[in-house]
N, CA, C and O atoms as a GROMACS GRO file, in nm:
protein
  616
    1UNK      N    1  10.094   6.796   9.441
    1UNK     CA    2  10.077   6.914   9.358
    1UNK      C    3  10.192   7.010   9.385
    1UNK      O    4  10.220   7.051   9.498
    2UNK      N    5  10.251   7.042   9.284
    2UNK     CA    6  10.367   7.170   9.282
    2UNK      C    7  10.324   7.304   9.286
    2UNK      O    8  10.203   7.324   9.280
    3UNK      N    9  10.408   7.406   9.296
    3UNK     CA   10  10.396   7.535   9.280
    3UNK      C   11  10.481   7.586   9.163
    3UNK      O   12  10.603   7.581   9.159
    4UNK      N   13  10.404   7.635   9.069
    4UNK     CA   14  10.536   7.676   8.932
    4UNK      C   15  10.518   7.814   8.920
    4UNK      O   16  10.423   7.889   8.944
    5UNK      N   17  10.677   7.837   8.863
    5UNK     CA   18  10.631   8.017   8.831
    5UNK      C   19  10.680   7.994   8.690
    5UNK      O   20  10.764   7.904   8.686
    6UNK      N   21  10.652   8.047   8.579
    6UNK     CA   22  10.664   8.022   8.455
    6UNK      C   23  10.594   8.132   8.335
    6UNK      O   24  10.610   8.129   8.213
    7UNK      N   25  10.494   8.245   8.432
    7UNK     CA   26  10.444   8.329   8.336
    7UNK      C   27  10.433   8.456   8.361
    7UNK      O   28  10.456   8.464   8.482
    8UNK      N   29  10.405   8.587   8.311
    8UNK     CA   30  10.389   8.680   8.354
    8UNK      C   31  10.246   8.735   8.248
    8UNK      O   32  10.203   8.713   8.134
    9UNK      N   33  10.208   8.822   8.376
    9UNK     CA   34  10.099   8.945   8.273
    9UNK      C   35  10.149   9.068   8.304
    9UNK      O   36  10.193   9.118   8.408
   10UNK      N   37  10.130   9.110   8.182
   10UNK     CA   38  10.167   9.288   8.178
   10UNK      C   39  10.063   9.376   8.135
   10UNK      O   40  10.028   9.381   8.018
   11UNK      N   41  10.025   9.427   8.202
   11UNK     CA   42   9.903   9.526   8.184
   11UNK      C   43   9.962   9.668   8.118
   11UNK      O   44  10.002   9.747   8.204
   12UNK      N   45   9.970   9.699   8.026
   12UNK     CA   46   9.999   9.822   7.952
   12UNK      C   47   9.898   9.975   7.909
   12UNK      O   48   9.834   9.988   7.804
   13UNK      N   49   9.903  10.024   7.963
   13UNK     CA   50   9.801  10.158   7.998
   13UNK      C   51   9.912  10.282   7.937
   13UNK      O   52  10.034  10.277   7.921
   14UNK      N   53   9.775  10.432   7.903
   14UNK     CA   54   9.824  10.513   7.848
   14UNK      C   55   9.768  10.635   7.886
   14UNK      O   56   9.646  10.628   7.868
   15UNK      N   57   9.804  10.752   7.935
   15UNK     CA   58   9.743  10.884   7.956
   15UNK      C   59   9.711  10.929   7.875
   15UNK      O   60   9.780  10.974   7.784
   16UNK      N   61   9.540  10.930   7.891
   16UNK     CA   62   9.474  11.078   7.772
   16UNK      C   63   9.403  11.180   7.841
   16UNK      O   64   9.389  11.140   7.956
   17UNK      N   65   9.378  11.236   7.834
   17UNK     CA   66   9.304  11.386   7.921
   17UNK      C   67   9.195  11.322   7.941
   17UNK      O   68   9.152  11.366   8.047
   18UNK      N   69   9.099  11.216   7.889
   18UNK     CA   70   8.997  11.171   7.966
   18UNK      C   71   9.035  11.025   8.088
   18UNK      O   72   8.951  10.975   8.163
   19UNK      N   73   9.152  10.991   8.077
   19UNK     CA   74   9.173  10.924   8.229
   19UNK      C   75   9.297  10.828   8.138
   19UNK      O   76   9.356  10.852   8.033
   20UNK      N   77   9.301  10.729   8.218
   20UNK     CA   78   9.411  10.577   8.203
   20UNK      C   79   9.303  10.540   8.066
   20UNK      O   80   9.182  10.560   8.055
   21UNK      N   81   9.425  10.465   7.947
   21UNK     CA   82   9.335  10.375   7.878
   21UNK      C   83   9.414  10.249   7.908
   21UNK      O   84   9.530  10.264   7.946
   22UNK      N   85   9.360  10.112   7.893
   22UNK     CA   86   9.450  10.016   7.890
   22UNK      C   87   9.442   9.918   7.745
   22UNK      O   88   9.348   9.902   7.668
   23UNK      N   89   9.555   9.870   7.745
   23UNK     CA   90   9.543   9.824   7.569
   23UNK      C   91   9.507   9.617   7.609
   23UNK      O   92   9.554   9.539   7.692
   24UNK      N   93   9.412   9.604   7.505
   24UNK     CA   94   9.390   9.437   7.519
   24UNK      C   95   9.360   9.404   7.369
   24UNK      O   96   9.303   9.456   7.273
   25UNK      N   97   9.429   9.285   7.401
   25UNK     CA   98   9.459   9.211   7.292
   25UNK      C   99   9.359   9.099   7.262
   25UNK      O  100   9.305   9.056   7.364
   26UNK      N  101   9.326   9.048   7.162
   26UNK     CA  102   9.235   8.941   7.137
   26UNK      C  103   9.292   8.839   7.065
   26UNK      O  104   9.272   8.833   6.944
   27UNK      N  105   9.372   8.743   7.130
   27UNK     CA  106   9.355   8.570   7.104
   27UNK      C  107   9.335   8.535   6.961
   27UNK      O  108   9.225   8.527   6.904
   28UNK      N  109   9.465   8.514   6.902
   28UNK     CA  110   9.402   8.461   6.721
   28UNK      C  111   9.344   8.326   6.790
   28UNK      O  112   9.361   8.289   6.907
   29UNK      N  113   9.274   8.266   6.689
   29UNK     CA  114   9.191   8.165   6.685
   29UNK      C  115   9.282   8.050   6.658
   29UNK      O  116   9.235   7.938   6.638
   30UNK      N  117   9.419   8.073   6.655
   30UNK     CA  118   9.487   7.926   6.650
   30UNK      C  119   9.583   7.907   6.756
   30UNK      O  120   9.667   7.819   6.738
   31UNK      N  121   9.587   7.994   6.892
   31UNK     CA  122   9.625   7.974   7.053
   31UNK      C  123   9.555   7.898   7.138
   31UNK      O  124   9.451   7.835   7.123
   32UNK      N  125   9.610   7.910   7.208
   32UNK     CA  126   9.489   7.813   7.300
   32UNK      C  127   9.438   7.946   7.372
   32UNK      O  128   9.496   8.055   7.369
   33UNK      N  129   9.324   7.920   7.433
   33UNK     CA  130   9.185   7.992   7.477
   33UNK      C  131   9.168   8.098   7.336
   33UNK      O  132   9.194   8.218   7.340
   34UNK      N  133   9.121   8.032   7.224
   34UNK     CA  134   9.106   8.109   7.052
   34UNK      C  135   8.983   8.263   7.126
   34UNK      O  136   8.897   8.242   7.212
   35UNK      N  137   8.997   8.339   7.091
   35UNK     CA  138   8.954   8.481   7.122
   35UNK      C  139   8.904   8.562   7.179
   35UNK      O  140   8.828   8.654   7.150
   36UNK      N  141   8.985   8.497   7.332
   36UNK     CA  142   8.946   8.573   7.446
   36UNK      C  143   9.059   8.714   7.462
   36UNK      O  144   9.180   8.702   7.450
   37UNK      N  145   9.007   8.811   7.483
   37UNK     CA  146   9.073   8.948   7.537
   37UNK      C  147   9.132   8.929   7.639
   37UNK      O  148   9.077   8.883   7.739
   38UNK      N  149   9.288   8.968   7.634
   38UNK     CA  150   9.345   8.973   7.740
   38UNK      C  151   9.483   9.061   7.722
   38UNK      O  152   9.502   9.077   7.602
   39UNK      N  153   9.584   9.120   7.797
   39UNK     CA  154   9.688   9.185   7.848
   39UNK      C  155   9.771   9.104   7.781
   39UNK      O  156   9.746   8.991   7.737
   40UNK      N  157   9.896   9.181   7.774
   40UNK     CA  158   9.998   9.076   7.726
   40UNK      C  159  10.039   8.961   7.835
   40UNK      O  160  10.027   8.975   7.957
   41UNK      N  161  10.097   8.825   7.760
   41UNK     CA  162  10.101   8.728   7.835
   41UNK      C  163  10.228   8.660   7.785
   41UNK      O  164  10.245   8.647   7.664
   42UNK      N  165  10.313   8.618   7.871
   42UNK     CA  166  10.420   8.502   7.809
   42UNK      C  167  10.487   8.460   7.892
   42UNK      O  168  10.494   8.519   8.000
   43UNK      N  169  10.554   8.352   7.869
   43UNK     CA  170  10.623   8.255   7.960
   43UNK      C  171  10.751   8.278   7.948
   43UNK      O  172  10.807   8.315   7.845
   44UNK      N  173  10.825   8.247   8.106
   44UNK     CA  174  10.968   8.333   8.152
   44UNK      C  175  11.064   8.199   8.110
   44UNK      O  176  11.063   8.086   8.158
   45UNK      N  177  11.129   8.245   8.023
   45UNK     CA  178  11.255   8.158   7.959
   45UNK      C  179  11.363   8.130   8.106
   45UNK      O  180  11.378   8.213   8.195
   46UNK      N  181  11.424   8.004   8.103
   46UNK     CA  182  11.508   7.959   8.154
   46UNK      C  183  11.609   8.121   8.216
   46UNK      O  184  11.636   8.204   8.129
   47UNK      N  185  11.648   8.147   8.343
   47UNK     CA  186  11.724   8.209   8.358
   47UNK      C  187  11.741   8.380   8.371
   47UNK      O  188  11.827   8.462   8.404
   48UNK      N  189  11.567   8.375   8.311
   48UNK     CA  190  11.546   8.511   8.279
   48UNK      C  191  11.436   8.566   8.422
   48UNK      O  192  11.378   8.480   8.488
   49UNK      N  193  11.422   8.693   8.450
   49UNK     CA  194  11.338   8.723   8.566
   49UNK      C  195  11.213   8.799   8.510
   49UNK      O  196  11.194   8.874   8.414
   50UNK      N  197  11.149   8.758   8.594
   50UNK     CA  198  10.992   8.784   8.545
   50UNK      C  199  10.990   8.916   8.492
   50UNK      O  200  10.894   8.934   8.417
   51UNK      N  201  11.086   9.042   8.511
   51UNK     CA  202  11.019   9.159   8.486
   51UNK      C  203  11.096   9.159   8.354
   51UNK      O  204  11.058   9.234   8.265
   52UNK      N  205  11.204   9.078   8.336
   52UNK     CA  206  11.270   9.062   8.146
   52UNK      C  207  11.170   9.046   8.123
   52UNK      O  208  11.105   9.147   8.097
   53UNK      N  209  11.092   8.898   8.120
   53UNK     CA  210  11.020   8.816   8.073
   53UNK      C  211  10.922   8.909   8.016
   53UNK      O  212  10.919   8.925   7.894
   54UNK      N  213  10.809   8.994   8.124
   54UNK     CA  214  10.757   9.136   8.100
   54UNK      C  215  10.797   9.232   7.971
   54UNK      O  216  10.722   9.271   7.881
   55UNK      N  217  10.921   9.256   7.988
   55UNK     CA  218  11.002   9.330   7.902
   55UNK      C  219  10.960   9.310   7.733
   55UNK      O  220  10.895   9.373   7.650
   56UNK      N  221  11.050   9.169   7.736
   56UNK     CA  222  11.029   9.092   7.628
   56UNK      C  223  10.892   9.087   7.548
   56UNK      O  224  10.853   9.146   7.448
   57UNK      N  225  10.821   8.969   7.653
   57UNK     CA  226  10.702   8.978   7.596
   57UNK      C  227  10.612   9.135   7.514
   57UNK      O  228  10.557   9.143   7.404
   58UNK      N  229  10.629   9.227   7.612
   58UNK     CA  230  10.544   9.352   7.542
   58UNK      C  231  10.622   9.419   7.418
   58UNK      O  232  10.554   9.487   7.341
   59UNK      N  233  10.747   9.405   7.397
   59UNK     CA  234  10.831   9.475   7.230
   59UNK      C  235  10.798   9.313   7.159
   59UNK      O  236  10.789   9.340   7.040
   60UNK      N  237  10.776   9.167   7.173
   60UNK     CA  238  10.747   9.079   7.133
   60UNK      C  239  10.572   9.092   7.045
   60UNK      O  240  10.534   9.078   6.929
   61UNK      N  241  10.514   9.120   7.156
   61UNK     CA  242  10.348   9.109   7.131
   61UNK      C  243  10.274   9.207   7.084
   61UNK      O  244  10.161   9.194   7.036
   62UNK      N  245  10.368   9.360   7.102
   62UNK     CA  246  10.304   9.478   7.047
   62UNK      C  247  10.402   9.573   7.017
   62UNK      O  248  10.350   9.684   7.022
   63UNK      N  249  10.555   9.582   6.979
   63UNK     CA  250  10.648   9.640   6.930
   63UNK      C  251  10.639   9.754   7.018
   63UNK      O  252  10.729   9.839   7.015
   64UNK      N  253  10.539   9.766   7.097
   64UNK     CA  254  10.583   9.889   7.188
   64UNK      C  255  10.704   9.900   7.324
   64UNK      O  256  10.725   9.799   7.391
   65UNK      N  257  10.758   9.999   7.345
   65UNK     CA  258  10.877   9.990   7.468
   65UNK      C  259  10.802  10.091   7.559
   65UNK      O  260  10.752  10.197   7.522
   66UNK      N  261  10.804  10.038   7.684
   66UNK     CA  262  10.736  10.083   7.788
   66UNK      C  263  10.809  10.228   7.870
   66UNK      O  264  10.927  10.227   7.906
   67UNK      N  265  10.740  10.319   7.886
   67UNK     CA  266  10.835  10.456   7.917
   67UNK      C  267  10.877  10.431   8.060
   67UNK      O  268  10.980  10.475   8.110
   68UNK      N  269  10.749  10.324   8.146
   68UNK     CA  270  10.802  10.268   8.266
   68UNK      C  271  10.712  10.189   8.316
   68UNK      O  272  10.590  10.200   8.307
   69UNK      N  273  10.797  10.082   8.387
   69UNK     CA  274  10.742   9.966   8.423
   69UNK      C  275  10.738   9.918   8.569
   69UNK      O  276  10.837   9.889   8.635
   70UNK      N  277  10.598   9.913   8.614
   70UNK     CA  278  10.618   9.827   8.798
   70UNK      C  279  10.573   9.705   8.797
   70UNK      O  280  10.525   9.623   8.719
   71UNK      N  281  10.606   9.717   8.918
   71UNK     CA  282  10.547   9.559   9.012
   71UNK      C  283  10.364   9.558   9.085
   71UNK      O  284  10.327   9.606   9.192
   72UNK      N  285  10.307   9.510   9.013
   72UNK     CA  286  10.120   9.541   9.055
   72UNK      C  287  10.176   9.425   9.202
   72UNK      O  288  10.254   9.329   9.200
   73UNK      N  289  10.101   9.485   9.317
   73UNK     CA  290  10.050   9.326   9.414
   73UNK      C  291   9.977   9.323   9.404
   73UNK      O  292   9.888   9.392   9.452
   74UNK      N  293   9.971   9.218   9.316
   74UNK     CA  294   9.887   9.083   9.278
   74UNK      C  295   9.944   8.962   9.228
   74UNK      O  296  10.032   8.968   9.142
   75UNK      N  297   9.889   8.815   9.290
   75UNK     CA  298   9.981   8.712   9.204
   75UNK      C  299   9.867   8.688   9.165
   75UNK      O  300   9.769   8.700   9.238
   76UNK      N  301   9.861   8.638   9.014
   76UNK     CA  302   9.701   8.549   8.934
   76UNK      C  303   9.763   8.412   8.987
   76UNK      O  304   9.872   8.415   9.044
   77UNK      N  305   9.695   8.290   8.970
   77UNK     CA  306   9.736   8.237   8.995
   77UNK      C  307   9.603   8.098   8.903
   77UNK      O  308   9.482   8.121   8.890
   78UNK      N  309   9.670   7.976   8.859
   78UNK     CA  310   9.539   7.909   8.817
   78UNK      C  311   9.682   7.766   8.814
   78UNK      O  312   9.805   7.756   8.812
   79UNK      N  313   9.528   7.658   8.817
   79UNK     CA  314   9.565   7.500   8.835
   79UNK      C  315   9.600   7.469   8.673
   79UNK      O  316   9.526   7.498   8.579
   80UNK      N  317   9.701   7.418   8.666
   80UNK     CA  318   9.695   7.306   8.493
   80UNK      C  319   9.695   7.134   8.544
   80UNK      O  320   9.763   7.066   8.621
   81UNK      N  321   9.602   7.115   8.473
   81UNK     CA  322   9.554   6.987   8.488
   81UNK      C  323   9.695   6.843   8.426
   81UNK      O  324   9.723   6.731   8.468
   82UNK      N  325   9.751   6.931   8.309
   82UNK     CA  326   9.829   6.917   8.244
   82UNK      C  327   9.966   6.866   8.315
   82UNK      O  328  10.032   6.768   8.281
   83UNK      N  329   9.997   6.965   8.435
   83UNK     CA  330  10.112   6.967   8.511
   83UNK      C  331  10.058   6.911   8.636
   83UNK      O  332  10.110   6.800   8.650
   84UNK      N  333  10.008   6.927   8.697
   84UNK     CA  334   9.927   6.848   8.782
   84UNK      C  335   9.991   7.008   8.891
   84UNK      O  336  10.060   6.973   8.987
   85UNK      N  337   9.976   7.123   8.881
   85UNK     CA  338  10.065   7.222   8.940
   85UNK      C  339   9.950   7.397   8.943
   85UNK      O  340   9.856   7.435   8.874
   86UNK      N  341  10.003   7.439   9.026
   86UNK     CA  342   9.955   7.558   9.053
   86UNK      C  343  10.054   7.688   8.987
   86UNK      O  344  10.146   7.716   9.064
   87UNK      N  345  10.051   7.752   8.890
   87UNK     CA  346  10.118   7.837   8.797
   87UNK      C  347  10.104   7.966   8.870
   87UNK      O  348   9.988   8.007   8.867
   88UNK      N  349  10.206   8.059   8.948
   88UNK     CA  350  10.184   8.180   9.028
   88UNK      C  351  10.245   8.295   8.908
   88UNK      O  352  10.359   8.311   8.865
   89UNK      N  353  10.158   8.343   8.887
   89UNK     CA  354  10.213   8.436   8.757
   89UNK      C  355  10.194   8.635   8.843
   89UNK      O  356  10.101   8.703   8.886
   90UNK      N  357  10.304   8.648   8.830
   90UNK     CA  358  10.353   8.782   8.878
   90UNK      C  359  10.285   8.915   8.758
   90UNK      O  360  10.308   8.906   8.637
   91UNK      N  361  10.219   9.007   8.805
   91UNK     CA  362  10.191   9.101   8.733
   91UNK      C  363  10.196   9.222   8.738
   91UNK      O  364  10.154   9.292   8.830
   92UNK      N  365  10.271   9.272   8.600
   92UNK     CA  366  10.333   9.426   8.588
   92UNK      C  367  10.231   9.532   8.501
   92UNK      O  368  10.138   9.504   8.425
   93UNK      N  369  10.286   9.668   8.543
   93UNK     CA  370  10.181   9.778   8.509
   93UNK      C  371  10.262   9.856   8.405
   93UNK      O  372  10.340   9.928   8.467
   94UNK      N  373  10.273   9.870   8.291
   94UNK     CA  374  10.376   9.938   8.151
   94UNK      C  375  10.302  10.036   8.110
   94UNK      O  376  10.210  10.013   8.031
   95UNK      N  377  10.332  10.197   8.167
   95UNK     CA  378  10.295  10.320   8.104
   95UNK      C  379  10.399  10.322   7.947
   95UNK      O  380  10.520  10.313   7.926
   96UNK      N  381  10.270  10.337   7.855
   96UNK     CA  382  10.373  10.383   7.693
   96UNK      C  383  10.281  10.504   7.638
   96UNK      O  384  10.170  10.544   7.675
   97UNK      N  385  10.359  10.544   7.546
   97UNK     CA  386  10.305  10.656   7.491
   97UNK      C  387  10.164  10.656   7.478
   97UNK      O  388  10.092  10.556   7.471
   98UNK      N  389  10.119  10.811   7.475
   98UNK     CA  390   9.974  10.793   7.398
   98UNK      C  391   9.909  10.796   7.258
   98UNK      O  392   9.802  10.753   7.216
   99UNK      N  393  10.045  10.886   7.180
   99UNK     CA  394  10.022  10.829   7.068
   99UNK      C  395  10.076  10.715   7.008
   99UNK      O  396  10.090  10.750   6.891
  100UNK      N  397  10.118  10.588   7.018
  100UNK     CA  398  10.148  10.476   6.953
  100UNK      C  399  10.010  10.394   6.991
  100UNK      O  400   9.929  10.388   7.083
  101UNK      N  401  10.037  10.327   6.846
  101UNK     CA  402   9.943  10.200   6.880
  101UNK      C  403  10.048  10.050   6.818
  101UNK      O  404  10.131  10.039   6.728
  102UNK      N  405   9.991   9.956   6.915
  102UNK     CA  406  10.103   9.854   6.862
  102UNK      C  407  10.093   9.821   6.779
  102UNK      O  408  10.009   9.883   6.714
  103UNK      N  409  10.154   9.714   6.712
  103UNK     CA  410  10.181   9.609   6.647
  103UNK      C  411  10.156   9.495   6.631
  103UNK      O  412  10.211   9.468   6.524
  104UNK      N  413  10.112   9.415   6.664
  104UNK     CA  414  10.057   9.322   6.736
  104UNK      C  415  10.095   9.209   6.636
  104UNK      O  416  10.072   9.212   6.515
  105UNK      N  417  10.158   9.107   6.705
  105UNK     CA  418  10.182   8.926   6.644
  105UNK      C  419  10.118   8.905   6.593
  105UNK      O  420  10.022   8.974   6.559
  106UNK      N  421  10.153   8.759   6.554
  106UNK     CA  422  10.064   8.640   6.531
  106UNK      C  423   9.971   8.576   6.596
  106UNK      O  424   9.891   8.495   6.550
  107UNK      N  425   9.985   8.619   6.722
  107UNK     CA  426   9.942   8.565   6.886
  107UNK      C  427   9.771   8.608   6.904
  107UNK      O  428   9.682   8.562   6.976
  108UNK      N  429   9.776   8.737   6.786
  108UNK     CA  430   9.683   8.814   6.870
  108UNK      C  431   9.574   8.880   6.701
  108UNK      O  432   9.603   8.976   6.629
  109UNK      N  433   9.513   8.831   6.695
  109UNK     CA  434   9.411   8.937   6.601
  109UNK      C  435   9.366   9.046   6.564
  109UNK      O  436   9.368   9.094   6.450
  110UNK      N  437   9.298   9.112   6.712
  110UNK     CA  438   9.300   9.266   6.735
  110UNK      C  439   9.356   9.300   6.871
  110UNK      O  440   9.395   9.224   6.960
  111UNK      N  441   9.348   9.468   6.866
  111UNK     CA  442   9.373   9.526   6.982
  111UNK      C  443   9.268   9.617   6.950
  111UNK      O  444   9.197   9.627   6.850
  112UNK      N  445   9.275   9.689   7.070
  112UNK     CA  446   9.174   9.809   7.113
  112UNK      C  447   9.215   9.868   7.280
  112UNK      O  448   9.260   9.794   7.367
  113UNK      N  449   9.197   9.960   7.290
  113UNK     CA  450   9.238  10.062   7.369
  113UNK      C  451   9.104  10.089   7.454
  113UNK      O  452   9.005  10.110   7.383
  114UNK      N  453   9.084  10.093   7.595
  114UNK     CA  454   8.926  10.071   7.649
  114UNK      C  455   8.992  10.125   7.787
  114UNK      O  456   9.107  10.130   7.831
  115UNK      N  457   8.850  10.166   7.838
  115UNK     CA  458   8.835  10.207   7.994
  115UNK      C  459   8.900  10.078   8.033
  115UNK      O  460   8.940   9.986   7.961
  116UNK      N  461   8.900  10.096   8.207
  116UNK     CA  462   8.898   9.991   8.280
  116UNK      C  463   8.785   9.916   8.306
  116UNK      O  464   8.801   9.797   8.335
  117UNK      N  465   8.605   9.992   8.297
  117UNK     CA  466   8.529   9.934   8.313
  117UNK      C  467   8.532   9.830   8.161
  117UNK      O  468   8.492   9.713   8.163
  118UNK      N  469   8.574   9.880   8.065
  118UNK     CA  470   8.528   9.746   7.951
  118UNK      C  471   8.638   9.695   7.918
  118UNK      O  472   8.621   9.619   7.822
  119UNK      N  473   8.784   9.702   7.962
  119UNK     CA  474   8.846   9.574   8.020
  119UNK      C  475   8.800   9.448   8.120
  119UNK      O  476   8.821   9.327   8.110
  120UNK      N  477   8.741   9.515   8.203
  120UNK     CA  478   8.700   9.423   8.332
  120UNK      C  479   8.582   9.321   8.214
  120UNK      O  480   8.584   9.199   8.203
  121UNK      N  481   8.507   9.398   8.152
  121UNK     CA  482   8.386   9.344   8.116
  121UNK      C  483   8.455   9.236   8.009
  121UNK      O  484   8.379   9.147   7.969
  122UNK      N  485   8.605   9.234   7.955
  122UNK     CA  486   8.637   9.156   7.842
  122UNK      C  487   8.729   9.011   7.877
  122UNK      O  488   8.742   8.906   7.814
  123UNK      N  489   8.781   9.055   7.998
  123UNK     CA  490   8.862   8.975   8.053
  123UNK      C  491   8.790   8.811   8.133
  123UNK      O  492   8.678   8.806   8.182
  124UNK      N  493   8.856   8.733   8.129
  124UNK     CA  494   8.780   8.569   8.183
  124UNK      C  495   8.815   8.538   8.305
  124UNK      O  496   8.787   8.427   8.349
  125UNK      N  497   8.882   8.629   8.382
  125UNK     CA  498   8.966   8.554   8.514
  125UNK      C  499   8.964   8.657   8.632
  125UNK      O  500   9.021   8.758   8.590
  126UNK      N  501   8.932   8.671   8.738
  126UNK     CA  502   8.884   8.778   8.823
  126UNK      C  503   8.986   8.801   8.862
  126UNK      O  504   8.993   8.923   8.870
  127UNK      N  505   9.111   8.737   8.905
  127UNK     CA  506   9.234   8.807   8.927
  127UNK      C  507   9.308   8.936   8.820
  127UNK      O  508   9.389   9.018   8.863
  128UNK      N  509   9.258   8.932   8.665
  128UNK     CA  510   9.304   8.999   8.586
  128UNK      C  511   9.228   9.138   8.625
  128UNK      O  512   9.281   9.249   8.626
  129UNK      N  513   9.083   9.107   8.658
  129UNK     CA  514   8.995   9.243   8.681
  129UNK      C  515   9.037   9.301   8.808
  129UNK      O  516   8.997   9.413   8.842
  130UNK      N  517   9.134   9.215   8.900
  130UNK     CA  518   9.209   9.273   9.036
  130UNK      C  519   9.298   9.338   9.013
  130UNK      O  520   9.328   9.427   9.093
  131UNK      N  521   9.363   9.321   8.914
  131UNK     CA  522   9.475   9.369   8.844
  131UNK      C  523   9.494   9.537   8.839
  131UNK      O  524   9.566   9.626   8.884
  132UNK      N  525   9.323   9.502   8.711
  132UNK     CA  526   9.313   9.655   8.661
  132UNK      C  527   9.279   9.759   8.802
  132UNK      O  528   9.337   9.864   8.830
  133UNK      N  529   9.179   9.698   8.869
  133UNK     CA  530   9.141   9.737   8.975
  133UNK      C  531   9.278   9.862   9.062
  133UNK      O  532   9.282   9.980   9.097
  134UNK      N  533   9.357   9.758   9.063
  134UNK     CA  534   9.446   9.820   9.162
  134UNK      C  535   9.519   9.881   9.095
  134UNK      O  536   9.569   9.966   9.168
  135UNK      N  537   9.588   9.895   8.917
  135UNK     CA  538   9.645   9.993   8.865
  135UNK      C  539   9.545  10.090   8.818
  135UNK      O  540   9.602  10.191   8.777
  136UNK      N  541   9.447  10.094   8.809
  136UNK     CA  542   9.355  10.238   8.824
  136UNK      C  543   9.350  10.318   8.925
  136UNK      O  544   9.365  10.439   8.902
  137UNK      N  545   9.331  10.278   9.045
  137UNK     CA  546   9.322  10.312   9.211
  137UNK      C  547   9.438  10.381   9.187
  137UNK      O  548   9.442  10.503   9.171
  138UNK      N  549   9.574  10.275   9.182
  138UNK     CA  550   9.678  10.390   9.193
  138UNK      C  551   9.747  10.492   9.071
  138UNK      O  552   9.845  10.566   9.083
  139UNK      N  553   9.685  10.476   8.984
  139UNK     CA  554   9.721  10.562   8.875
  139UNK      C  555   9.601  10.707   8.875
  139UNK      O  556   9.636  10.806   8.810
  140UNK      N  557   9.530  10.708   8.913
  140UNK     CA  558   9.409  10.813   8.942
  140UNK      C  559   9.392  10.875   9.049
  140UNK      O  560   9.321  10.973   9.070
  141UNK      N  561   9.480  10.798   9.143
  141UNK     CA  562   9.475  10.877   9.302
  141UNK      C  563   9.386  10.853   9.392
  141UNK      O  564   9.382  10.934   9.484
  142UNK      N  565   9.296  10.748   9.396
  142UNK     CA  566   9.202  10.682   9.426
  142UNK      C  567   9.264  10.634   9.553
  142UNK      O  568   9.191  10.630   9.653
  143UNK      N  569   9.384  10.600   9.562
  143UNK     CA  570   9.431  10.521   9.662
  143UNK      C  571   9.567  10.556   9.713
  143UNK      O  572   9.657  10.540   9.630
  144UNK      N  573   9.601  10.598   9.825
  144UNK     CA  574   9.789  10.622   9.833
  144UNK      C  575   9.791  10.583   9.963
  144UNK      O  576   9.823  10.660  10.053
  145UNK      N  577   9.761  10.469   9.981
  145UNK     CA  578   9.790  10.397  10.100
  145UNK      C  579   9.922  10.296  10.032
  145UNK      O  580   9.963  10.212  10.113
  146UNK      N  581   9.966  10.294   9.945
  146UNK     CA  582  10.090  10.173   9.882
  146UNK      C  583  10.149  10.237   9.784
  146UNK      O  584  10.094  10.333   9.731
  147UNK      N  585  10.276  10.190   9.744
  147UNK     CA  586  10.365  10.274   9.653
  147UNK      C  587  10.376  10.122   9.598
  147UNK      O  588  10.398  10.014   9.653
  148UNK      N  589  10.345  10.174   9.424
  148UNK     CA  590  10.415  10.047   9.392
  148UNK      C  591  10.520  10.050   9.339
  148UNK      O  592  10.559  10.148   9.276
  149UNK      N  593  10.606   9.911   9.358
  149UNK     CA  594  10.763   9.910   9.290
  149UNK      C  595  10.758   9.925   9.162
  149UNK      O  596  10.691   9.864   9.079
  150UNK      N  597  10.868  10.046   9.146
  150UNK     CA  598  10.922  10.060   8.972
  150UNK      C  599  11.033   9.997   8.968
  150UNK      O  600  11.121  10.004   9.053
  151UNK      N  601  11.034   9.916   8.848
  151UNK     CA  602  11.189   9.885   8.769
  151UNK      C  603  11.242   9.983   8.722
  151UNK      O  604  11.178  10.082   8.688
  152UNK      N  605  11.376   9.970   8.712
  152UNK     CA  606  11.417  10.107   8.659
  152UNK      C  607  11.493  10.025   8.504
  152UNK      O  608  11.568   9.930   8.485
  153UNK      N  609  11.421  10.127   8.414
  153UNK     CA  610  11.426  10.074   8.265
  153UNK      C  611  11.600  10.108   8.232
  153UNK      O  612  11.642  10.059   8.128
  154UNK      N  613  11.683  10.175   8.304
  154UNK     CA  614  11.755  10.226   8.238
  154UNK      C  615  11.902  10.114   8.240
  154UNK      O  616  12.002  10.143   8.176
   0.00000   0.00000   0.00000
């Protein structure tokens, strides 16, 4: 069994006077896993580094550009039966405006804008609900025991 890195999630959140919202997307029915809610998702092209890949994917999946972007610790991580391999997918936290709403592909059906509690409740994979977990903590002040890494967009 291998170890592959090949994907990223980007969790994209927005300040409103009632707290963090985070934006999730819902799965058209002709992807694979057809209409499950989830964060943006895509696979890192030859050559490119996970936080492009990040980049990309979110002006790709929802025409939005991120005002700024970190590094969450957390790796998701899941088996493909397919590859016979363990897929370590790196995941980033993208503050964007509060008034835009995206755009959204072909990839994706709807969006909607939700707490963290009814993200957690929409999502299929407990590493994704670790995710939110820990960019709420540190976006609310809940937690300042860790600084997380920013990319610098510029």
């Amino acid at each position: 069994m291998k170890q592959k890195k090949g994907m990223i999630e980007a969790h994209l959140f927005r300040e409103t006077p009632e707290g963090i919202e985070f934006l999730v997307l819902k799965r058209s029915k002709e992807e694979i896993f057809p209409d499950i809610w989830q964060m943006v998702t895509g696979s890192i092209n030859e050559g490119e580094k996970a936080y492009e890949t990040a980049m990309r994917e979110i002006v790709e999946e929802t025409m939005l550009k991120p005002l700024r972007l970190w590094v969450v610790p957390n790796i998701n991580s899941f088996y493909s039966t397919k590859t016979d391999s363990v897929l370590l997918i790196p995941v980033f936290a993208a503050l964007v405006r509060n008034d835009m709403n995206p755009v959204i592909s072909n990839e994706h059906s709807e969006f909607k804008w939700v707490t963290k509690q009814e993200a957690a409740s929409l999502f299929a994979w407990p590493g994704q609900v670790k995710s939110l977990d820990i960019i709420e903590e540190y976006f609310t002040g809940k937690q300042h025991f860790f600084e997380l890494v920013e990319i610098n967009l510029t």
